[in-house]
C-alpha positions in Angstrom: 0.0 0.0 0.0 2.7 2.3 0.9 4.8 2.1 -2.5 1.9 2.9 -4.6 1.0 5.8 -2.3 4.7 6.8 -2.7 4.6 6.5 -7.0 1.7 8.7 -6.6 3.6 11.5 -4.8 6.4 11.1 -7.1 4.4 11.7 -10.0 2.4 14.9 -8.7 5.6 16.0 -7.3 7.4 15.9 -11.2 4.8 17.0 -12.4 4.0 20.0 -10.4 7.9 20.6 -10.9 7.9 20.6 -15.0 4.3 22.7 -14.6 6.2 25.2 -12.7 9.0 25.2 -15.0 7.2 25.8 -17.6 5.2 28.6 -16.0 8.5 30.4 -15.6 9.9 29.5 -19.0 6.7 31.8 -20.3 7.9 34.6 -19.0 10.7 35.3 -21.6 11.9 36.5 -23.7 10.7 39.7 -22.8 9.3 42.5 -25.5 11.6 45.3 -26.4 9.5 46.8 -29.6 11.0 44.9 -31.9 7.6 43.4 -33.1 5.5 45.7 -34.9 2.3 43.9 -33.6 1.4 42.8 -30.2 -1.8 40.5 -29.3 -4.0 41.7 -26.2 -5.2 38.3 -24.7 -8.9 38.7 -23.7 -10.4 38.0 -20.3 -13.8 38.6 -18.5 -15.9 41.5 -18.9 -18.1 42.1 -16.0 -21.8 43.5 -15.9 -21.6 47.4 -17.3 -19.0 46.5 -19.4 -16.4 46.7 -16.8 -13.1 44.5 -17.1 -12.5 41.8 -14.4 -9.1 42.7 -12.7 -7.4 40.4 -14.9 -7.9 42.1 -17.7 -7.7 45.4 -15.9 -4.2 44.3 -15.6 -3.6 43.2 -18.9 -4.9 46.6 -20.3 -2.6 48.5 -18.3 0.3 46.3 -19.6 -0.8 46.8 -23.0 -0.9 50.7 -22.2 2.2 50.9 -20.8 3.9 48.8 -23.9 1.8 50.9 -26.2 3.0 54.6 -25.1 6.4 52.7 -24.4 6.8 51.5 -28.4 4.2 53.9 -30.4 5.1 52.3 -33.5 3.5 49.1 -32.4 0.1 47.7 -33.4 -2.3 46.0 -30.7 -4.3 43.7 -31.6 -6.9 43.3 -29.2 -8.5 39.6 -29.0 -11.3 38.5 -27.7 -15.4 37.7 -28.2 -18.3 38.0 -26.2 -18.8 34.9 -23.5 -22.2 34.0 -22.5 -22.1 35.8 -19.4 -21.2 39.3 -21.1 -22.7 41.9 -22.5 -20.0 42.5 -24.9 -16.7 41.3 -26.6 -14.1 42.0 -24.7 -12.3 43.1 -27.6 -14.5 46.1 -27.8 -14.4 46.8 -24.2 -10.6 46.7 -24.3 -11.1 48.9 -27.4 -12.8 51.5 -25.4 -10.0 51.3 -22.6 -7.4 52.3 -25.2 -8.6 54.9 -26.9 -10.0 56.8 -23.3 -6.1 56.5 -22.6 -4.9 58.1 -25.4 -4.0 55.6 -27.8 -4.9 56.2 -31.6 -7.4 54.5 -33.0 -5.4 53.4 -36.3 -3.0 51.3 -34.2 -5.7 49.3 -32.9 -7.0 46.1 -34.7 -10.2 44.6 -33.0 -10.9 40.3 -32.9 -13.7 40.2 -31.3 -14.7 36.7 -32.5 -12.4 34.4 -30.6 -13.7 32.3 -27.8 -10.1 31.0 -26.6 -6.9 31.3 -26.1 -6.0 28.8 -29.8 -8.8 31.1 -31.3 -7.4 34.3 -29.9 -4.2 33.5 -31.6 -5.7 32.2 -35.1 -8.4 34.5 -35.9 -5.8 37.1 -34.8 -3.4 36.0 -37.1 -5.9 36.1 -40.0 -5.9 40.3 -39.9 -2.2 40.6 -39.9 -0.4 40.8 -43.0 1.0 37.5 -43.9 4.4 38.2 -44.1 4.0 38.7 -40.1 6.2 35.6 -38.1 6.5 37.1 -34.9 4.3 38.7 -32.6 4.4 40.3 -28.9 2.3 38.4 -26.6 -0.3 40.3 -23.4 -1.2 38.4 -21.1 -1.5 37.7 -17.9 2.0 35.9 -16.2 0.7 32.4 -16.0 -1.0 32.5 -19.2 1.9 33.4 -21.3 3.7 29.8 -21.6 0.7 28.4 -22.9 0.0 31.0 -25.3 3.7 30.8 -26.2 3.1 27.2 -27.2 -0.2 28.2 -29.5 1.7 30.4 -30.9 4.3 28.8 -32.0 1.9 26.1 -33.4 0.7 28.6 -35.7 4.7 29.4 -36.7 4.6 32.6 -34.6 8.1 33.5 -33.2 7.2 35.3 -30.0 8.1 37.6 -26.8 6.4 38.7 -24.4 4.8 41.3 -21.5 3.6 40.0 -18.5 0.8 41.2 -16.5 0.5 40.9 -12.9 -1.9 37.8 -11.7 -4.6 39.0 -9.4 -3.6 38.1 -6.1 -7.4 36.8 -5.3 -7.5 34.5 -7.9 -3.6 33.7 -8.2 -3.8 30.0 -6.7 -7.3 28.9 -8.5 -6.0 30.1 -12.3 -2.4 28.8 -11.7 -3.7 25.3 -10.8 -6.1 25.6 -14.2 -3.4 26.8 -15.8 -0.9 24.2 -15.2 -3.7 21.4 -16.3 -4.5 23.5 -19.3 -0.5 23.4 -19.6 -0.4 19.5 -19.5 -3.4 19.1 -22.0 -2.0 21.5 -24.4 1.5 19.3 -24.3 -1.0 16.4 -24.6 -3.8 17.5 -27.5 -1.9 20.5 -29.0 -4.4 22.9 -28.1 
């Protein structure tokens, strides 16, 4: 009873190991500009059109990469879920242009329902001679993404936005089993 109590451990022990590994291994390499187009990952958009605080934070990492790098085009990704009133692509839309970002360095996807689709239907508005992309997302998101990406023969980097500390232990458990299916089914 004891050894197969023991191969059990093991196994979530490696695994939570290589999970975190790879969580960490998302965070580079970093942006500098050298991408003329960056994605904005989508997250929730509350009742009134408000963004959760995870894309809150994403918004204000795509702001501050966006006045950093003015040459860059954002391409802000994501639909409407169920729950919302609106794609969050138009919400994050909004956010930019209130904060002084020109509307002709904004592209809206507002059809995606996921972090693959994000990725694909984004790719389909970029010029096609376009094989590398800045990725914004939230921290723990980004390896993930990173591996989508690449899928879809983007090289990429990357800006991290801060997790929100009330939901930083639920999404970086999801994340590290949407990590392992990802490895496992490709998307």
């Amino acid at each position: 009873m004891l050894i197969p109590l023991l191969v059990i451990a093991s196994v979530g022990f490696g695994m939570w190991m290589l999970t975190s590994k790879w969580l960490d291994d998302g965070l580079e390499p970093k942006a500098d500009g050298s991408n003329e187009y960056a994605i904005v990952l989508g997250a929730k958009v509350k009742k009134g059109n408000i963004p959760s605080l995870a894309l809150q934070y994403r918004l204000e990492s795509a702001l501050d990469y966006a006045t950093k790098y003015p040459h860059v085009k954002i391409v802000l990704s994501g639909g409407q879920g169920s729950d919302e009133e609106i794609e969050e692509a138009v919400v994050m839309k909004n956010y930019l242009l209130e904060n002084g970002i020109a509307e002709d360095r904004l592209i809206v996807e507002d059809q995606s329902t996921s972090t693959y689709e994000n990725l694909l239907y984004s790719q389909k508005l970029l010029p096609d001679d376009v094989t590398s992309v800045t990725i914004i997302t939230s921290d723990y998101h980004l390896q993930r993404a990173k591996i989508l990406a690449e899928k879809l023969n983007w090289d990429t980097d990357v800006v991290a936005a801060p997790t929100p500390k009330v939901v930083e232990t639920k999404v970086r458990l999801r994340e590290r089993l949407a990590l392992l299916k990802t490895h496992i089914v490709g998307k």
